[in-house]
C-alpha positions in Angstrom: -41.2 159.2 37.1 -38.9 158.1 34.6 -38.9 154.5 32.4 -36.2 152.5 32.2 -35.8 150.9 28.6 -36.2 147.0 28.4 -34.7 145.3 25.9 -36.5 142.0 24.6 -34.6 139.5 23.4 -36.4 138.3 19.9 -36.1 134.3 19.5 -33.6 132.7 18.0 -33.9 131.8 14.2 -32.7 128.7 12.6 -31.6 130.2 9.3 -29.5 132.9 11.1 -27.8 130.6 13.2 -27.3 127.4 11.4 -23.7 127.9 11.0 -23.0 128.5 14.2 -24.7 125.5 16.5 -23.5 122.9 18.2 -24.1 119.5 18.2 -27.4 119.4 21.5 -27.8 116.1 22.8 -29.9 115.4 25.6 -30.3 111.8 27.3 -32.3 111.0 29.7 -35.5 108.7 31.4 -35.1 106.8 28.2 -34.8 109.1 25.1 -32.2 110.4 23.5 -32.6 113.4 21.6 -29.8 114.3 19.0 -30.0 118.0 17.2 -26.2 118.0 15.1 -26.6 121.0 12.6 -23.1 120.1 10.7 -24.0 116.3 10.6 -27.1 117.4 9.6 -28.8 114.7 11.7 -31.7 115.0 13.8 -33.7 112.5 15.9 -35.4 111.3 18.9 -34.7 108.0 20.0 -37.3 106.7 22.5 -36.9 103.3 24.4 -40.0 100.9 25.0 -40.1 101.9 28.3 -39.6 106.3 27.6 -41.2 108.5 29.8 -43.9 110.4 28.3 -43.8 112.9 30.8 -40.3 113.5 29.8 -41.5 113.6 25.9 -43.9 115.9 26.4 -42.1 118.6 28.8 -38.5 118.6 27.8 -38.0 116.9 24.7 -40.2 118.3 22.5 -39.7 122.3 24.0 -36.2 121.5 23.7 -36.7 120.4 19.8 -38.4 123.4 19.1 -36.1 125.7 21.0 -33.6 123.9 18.3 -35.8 125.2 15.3 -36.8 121.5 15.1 -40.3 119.6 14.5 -41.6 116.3 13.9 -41.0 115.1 10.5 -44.8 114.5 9.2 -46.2 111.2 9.1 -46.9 111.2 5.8 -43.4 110.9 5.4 -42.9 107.7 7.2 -39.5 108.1 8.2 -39.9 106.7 11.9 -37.9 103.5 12.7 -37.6 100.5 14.9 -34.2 99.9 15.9 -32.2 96.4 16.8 -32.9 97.0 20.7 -36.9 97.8 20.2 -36.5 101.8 20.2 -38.7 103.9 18.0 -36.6 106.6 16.5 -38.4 109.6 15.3 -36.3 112.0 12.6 -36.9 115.8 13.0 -36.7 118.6 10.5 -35.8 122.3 10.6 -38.8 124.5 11.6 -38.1 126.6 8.8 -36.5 126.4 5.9 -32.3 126.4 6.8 -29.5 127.4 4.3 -26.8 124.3 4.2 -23.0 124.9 3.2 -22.5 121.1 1.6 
């Protein structure tokens, strides 16, 4: 019997690929999630009335297939916007070489 070679593919990393995202957006059941790599810029936006079904199974996987996590608390960086949304800024994973 002969094996066939698999090939796995290894997960992406954000310092190799920096350079060469775009801009992910998602928007949807109430949240907006924003992951811009040139702007720099990266949030969750969640309206009073967000799903948290939505948070949990989409948003957040899709944050950290972006290299992305919540910023910590102790940082206190969360805000309440001028239509009652909670936005919640995200960092890089790991830490991410940036061309300025």
């Amino acid at each position: 019997m002969r094996l066939a070679a698999i090939s796995i593919p290894q997960p992406r990393s954000p310092i190799d690929t920096a350079h060469q995202r775009k801009a992910t957006i998602y928007q949807g059941a109430g949240i907006t999630f924003v992951a811009d790599w040139d702007a720099f810029e990266f949030h969750i936006t969640a309206q009073p009335s967000y799903s948290t079904t939505v948070m949990e199974r989409t948003v957040l996987p899709l944050a950290e297939r972006e290299g992305l996590t919540l910023l910590p608390y102790e940082e206190g960086l969360t805000e309440l916007t001028a239509d009652g949304s909670t936005r919640i800024h995200l960092i890089p994973a790991a830490d991410v070489e940036v061309e300025l």
